[in-house]
Structures are given as C-alpha cells and as structure tokens.
N, C-alpha and C positions, 0 to 999 in steps of 0.2 A: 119722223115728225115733220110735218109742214110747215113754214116759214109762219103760217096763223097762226099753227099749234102752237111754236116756238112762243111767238108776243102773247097770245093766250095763259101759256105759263108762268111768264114772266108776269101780266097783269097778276096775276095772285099771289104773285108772290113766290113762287117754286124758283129755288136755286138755280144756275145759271152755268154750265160746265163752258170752259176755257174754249172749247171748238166749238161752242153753240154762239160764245161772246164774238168771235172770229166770223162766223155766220153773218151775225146781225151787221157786223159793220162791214160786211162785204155787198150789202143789201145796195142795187142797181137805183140812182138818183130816179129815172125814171117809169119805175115800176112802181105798182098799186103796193107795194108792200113797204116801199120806203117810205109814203101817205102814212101808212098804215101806224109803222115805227113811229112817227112822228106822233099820229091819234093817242097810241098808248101813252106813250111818257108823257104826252099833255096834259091827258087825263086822270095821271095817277098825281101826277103836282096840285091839278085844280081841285082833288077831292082828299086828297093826306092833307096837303097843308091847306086848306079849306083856302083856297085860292087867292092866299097870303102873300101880300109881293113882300121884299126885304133888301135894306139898301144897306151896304155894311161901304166903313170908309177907311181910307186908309192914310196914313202921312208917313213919307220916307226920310228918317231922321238925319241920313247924313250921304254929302253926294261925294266918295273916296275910292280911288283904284284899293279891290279886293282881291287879294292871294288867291283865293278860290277860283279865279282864273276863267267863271265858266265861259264857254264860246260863243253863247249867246247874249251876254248881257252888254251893257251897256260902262260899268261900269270895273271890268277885270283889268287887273295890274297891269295886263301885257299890252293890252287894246282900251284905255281908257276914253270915251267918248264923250264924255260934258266938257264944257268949256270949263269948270271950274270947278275945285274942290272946295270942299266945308262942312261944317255940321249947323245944324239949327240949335237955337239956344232954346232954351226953356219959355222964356217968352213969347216967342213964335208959333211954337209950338203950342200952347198954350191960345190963344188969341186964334189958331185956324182950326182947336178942338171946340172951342166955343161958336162956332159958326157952322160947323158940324152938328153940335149939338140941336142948335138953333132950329136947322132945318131938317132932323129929324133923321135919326140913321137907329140902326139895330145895334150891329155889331164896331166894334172901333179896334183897328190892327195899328200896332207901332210897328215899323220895318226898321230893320239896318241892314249893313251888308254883313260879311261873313266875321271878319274883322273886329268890329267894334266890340270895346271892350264890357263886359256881360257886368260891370259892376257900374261905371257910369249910364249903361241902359234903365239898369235899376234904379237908381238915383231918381232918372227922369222919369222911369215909371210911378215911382214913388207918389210924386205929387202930381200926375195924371190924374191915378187913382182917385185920390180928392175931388177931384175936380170932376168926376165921371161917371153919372148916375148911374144908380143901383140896377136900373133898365136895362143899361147899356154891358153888354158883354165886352170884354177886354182880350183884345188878342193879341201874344206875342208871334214877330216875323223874324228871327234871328238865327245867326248859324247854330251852328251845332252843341249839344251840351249835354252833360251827365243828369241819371234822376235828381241830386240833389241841388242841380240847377232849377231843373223841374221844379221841386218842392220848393225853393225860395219862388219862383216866379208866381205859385200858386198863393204863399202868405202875402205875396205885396197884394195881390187881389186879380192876379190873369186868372180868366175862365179855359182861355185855349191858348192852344200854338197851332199857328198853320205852319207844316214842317211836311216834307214830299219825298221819297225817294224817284229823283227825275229822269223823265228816259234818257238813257245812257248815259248814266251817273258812271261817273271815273272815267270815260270815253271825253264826254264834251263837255266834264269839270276834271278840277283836279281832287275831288276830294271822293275819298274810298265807299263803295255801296254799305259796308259795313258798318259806317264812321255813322251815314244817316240814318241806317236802321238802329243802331243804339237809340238814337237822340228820337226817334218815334216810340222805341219800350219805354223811355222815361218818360215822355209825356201818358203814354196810355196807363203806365204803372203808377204815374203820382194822380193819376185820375183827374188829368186836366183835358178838355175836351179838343179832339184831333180835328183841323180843318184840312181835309187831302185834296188835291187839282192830279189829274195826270197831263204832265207839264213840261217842257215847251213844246208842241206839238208840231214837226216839221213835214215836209212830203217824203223824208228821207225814212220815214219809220213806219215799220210793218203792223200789221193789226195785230199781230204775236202781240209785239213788246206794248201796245196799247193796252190789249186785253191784259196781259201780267198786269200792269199798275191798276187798272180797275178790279183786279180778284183782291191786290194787295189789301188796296183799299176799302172792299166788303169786309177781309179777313180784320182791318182794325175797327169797325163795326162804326165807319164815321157817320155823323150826323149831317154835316156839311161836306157837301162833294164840288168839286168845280173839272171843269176840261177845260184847256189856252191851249190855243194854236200861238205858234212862234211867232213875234213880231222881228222881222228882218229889220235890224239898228246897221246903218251904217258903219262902218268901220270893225264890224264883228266877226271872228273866223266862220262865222255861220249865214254871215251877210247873202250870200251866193246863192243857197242851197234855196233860198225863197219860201212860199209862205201858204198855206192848205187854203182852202177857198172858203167862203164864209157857209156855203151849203155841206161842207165835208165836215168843219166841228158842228154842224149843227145834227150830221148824223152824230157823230162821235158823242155828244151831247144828249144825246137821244137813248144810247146806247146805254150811257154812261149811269142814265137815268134809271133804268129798267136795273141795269146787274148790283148796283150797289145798294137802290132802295138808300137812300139818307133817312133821315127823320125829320129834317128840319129846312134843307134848303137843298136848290140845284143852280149851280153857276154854270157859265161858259161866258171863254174871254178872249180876246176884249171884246166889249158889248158891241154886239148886230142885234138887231131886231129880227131875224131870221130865226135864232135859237129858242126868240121867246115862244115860238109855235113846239119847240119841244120839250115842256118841262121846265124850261128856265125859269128861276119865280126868284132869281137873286141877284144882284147886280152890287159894280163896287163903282165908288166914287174914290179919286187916287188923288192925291196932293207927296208935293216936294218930290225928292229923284227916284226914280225908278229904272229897272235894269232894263226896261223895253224902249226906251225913251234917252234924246240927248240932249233934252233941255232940262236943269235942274229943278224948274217948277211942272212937274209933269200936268198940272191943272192949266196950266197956259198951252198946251202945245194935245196933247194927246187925251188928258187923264177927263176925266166925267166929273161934272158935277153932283152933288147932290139932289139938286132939284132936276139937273136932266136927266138920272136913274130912276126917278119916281114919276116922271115927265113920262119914258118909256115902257116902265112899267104899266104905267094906268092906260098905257095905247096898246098895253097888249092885254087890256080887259082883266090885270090884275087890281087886287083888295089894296088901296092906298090908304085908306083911310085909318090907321090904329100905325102911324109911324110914331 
C-alpha cells in the first residue's frame, strides 16, 4: 500500500495497524505527502465536526510538591519549582470560573496534583457544580482512584476525567503503569467520558511508544483526543533532554488525528497556530499552577486566555460563533 493509499484509508475510516501508525509519523517534513497528512486530518475535523472550534478551560486548584515525583513537571517533591505553595480557596475559584463562564468556553476541567485529598476536591466540586451551566461539561484532572471514586465524582455532576497513561509511566514517574490503567477502567466502567492526550512528548521517544498510546487510546473509544509536546520547566530531571519542534507535534497531531478518529474534538499542546492546519479545532485556556509552568498563576506567564483561544481559532477559519 502506498503512503496515498495508506491516508486514503484512513480518510474513511479503516483501522490503523501499529506499523502503518509508525509509517505515518515517520512521514519526511518535506515531501508532498507530509502536505498531504496534514490535508486529511484537516479535512476530516472541518467536516465531522462541521467546522466547530472549542475552547475548553482549565484552573489548577492547588500549587504543592507531589509524591508523584514525575520528571517533568513543575511541581514534584524532589524538584519543586514555584516560588510558593498553596491552595486556592473557594472564592477564588469561584470569581475566575465566572469570568470563564463569561467569556464563553465548552468544557470546564478542575486539576490537582496527585496528592490532594479526593474528599476536599469534592467538597469544592460540590458547589462548582452549582454554579456551572448545564452547557458546560465538567471535567475532573486528579490522581489516581478506584470505580467507586468514579461513581461519586459522576453523582456530584463530572461528565469526564481527563486521566492518560504517559509515555514512560513508572520510568519518568513514580507511579506504576497498572495503578493508571485501573483508574482509566473506572472511568470508562462508571461511564464517565475519557479525555486522553499522548503526553509529555519529548525528542527522547520513539514513534513505537507514540503509536502504543494512540492505539491505547482508539481502544478506550475516546471522544476528545489531545498530543503535548514536553515543555522543558527549569529545574526538572528532564529540563535537559529539550523539546520536539512545533512542526514535529503538528505531525504527531496529524497522526493522532487520522488513528483515533474522536468524535468530538482534536487538541495539541501547547497552542501553535501550525497544528491548527491539522485537525486541530480545540484549544485550552489554563489559569492557577500548572506542571509546565513556574509561575503559580500560569495565566500570567504561559497559560492562554480565553479570548485568545477563540482569537486563534477564528484565524484558523474555524466556527466561533455558538461558544
């Protein structure tokens, strides 16, 4: 089969075997068929999701050294990089989901780190929920937990959990590939909807272990797909190792596109305007701390607005209008 044949196939949909996913993302930046790669996935976002952009947002509840240890982030026990720890109180919280709301987002994710404890999250989920139109989808960001974790987070009123098993889970975390794969059957078994990313994406990692987490990922039949490249954070065991070039996730994005088929959205991160040429139709806006970032208000330093996801959206000739 020919490289055309290959996106040919994919365009309609035909299943995707693990050396053909290896193929695709070995495709030469400049040959007519990496164009090409691009054509498809573009084409399949502007016409599935009838050319639907989607700003989903995010706020990081609390900026705390996490056990979890992983070696990328920003903020593990061993390598803690904010200037300062804390959590956000309910009023804060509250006051930057209203401003959020304001200016119009899809999806709404609460993060923590690994740590925090799963009964004060709930708490503050509690009266979110209130507060968080019927519109608006609820997404938990949290470590790890059993189905019947699951099923409470679905009675407070979460629609998903974005939860990933990340390349070289137990390598460059400390926590066991096993521990995450549980915590992905209770979400898909309490029938809460899976947000998957194949994630942190460094120049250290082979299209093998790419293609694994995007098969993974068709096999939990997710709706929302996302690809991040690693952001190199100062002070991190992984600081070093540096960072995929904004054209290499936008293949991987591309890629990512075609084998998993979403239903509903295609991310890649952090926002370039490059990816939205393939398939991209979803962007995040990030407030409070985040593991990519050493400033505690990641909205001041790194994180996207609101209005400048829908600002980028609408320059890449996506549907703004029904936020």
């Amino acid at each position: 089969m020919t490289y055309r044949d290959l996106l040919l196939s994919a365009k309609k949909g035909k299943l995707i075997v693990k050396n053909d996913v290896i193929r695709l993302l070995n495709v030469d930046y400049n040959s007519d068929e990496f164009y090409e790669l691009l054509a498809t996935a573009n084409f399949l976002s502007r016409t599935e999701y009838n050319n639907q952009g989607l700003v989903f947002a995010q706020i990081g509840i609390n900026a705390e050294p996490c056990s979890a240890n992983c070696k990328f982030c920003s903020m593990g026990q061993a390598h803690y990089s904010l200037p300062v720890t804390g959590r956000r109180n309910i009023n804060e919280i509250l006051s930057e989901l209203d401003l959020l709301i304001a200016n119009g987002i899809n999806d709404f994710f609460l993060m923590t780190t690994a740590d925090y404890p799963v009964d004060d999250f709930m708490d503050i989920a509690k009266v979110i929920r209130k507060r968080l139109p019927d519109s608006i989808r609820f997404v938990a960001n949290i470590g790890d937990f059993d189905y019947e974790t699951a099923r409470s987070l679905q009675e407070i009123g979460f629609t998903g959990v974005y939860h990933i098993h990340r390349l070289r889970e137990g390598i460059d975390t400390s926590i066991k590939p096993e521990t995450r794969l549980n915590t992905l059957n209770a979400v898909r078994d309490a029938g809460l909807e899976l947000y998957y990313c194949v994630e942190p994406i460094g120049p250290e990692h082979s299209y093998d272990e790419i293609a694994t987490e995007m098969i993974r990922a068709r096999d939990y039949n997710v709706k929302v797909m996302a690809v991040m490249r690693r952001t190199p954070v100062k002070g991190t065991p992984l600081y070093e190792k540096g960072q995929i070039s904004a054209i290499e996730l936008t293949k991987i994005a591309a890629v990512a596109r075609l084998v998993t088929r979403p239903q509903r959205a295609m991310n890649a991160h952090e926002v370039t305007q490059m990816t939205l040429l393939a398939g991209i139709n979803q962007l995040y806006a990030e407030y409070g701390a985040n593991p990519r970032d050493t400033e505690v208000q990641t909205e001041k330093n790194r994180g996207f607005s609101v209005t400048q996801a829908w600002n980028m959206l609408w320059e890449a000739g996506y549907d703004t209008t029904k936020q």
